[in-house]
C-alpha positions, 0 to 999 in steps of 0.5 A: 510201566514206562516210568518204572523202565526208565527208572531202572535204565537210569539206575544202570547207566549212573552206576556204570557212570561211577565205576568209569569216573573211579577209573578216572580219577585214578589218574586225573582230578576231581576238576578234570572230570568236571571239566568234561563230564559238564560240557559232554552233556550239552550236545548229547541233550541238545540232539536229543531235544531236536530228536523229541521235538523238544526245542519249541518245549524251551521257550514255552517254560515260565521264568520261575519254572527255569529258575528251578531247573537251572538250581536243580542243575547247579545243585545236582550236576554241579554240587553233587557231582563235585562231591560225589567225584571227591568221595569217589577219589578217596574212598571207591565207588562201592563204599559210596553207595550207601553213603548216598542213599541218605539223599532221600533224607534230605528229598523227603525234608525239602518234601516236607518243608516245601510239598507239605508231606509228612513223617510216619512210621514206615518213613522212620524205618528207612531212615533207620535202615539208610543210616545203618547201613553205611554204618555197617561198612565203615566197620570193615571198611579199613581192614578189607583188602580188594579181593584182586588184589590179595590174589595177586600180591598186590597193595591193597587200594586203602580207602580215605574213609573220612573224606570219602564219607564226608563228601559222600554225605554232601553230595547228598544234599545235591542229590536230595534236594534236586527231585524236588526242584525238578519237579518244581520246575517240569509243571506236569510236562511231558517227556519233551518237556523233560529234556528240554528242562534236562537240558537246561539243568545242564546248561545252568550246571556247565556255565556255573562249574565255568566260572571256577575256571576263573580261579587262577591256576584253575584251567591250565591245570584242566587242559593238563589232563592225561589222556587216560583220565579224559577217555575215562571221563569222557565215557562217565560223561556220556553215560552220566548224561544218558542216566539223567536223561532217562532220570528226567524223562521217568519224573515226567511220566512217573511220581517220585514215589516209583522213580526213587525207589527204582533208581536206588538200584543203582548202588548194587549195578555200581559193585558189578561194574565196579568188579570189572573196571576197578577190582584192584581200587574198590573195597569189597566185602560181606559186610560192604553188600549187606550194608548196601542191601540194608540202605536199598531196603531203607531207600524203598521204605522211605519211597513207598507209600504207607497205604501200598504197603497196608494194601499189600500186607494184611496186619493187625488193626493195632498195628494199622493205626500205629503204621497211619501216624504222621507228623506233622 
């Protein structure tokens, strides 16, 4: 139960992330956003840690356990939220979602290279589904116009479908392969541990992105920041930070199994946050919510377990036996 409402409070919070960072991007960098969303997360961590308790929990992780934490900020703070920014700059918030459902492509391929779980029937039907339904957008993608605006007489936002996928799809892999080492690196810890090891993620993450700033030109063009673009960044980085909280804390009480499927809520808490903050900078659409619709339900069949399903529908011994197969 406490595993399943952390869950959803981190699907909520990420998605009200999304819709702030589009409004900041409208009129800041990809960098920019970087730049604050990274290093807001520290302090917030850090009160959280001394509020838990958790500040003893740091010392007591093993170097192979801060090893996998620090990969798994680097890869999903850095990395993925890198790219997840860029496809958000190009494309809106609302066409990424389902675009980023494929991560629990790559979560289930490092689970099996590296956890030893297997591929069966049901696991193939939600990468069927997760494929499909970003699919299904791209279709009316280019020529759906941004309901506010066609009301009032506005231009239409146009999405750059072909970066906004492409770096939509590359976020994935930072997003996909971060459970895995998270897990890796809590070694069964409780809560305090979690953000404890959250709070190293962001660390490693923060220092990682900092070393980019040694690229010439690189910070003057971050201190350049309006102000609008860092209100907006600096709101993102405060709910992004709270999501990953929540995220760190639900993957320490509950398998990734319950996490997952929950946190995929987020894609539709993104369209409703996304109508309010950015009506006029978004793609909307049927199409755009029956694809995100069809990767929800990739992304749960992808997360549950076989057996739970068997358990909650009773079906033919045919069809039982197929359902069982594994590979490999």
């Amino acid at each position: 139960m406490l595993g399943g409402l952390l869950s959803l409070l981190s699907a909520a919070t990420f998605a009200l992330n999304n819709a702030s960072v589009r409004r900041g991007v409208l009129t800041g960098s990809v960098a920019q956003a970087l730049a604050i969303t990274l290093p807001v997360g520290i302090p917030i961590f850090l009160v959280t840690a001394w509020a838990f308790g958790s500040l003893e929990a740091m010392l007591q992780f093993s170097p192979m356990s801060l090893m996998w934490l620090s990969l798994a900020g680097v890869a999903h703070f850095t990395w993925g939220r890198y790219c997840n920014y860029r496809a958000t700059k190009a494309m809106g918030a609302v066409l990424v979602g389902p675009v980023q459902q494929t991560s629990l492509v790559f979560t289930l391929a490092a689970a099996i290279w590296i956890l030893d779980e297997v591929l069966t029937p049901l696991r193939l039907i939600g990468i069927g589904l997760v494929m499909l339904g970003p699919a299904i957008g791209l279709t009316s993608g280019e020529e759906k116009k941004s309901e506010t605006a066609k009301a009032d007489g506005k231009v239409a936002f146009k999405p750059d479908l072909f970066e906004g996928y492409l770096f939509a799809l590359l976020s994935s892999t930072g997003y996909g392969i971060s459970p895995i080492l998270v897990r890796l690196g809590l070694e069964h810890g409780g809560i305090p541990a979690s953000v404890a090891a959250g709070f190293i993620s962001y660390t490693a993450a923060t220092l990682a992105f900092a070393l980019c700033l040694f690229w010439p030109g690189q910070l003057k063009h971050v201190l350049d920041i309006k102000p609008e673009a860092a209100k907006w960044f600096t709101i993102s980085g405060v709910f992004v930070c709270v999501s990953q909280m929540f995220r760190y804390m639900a993957l320490a009480v509950a398998p990734v199994s319950v996490v997952s499927p929950i946190q995929r809520l987020s894609i539709l808490f993104r369209i409703y946050f996304a109508k309010i903050l950015s009506p006029d900078h978004e793609v909307f659409g049927e199409r755009i919510l029956l694809g995100t619709v069809i990767s929800l339900i990739g992304a749960v069949a992808l997360s549950v377990s076989t057996e739970w399903v068997l358990e909650m529908v009773p079906l033919p011994e045919a069809i039982v036996t197929l359902a069982r197969w594994q590979w490999p």
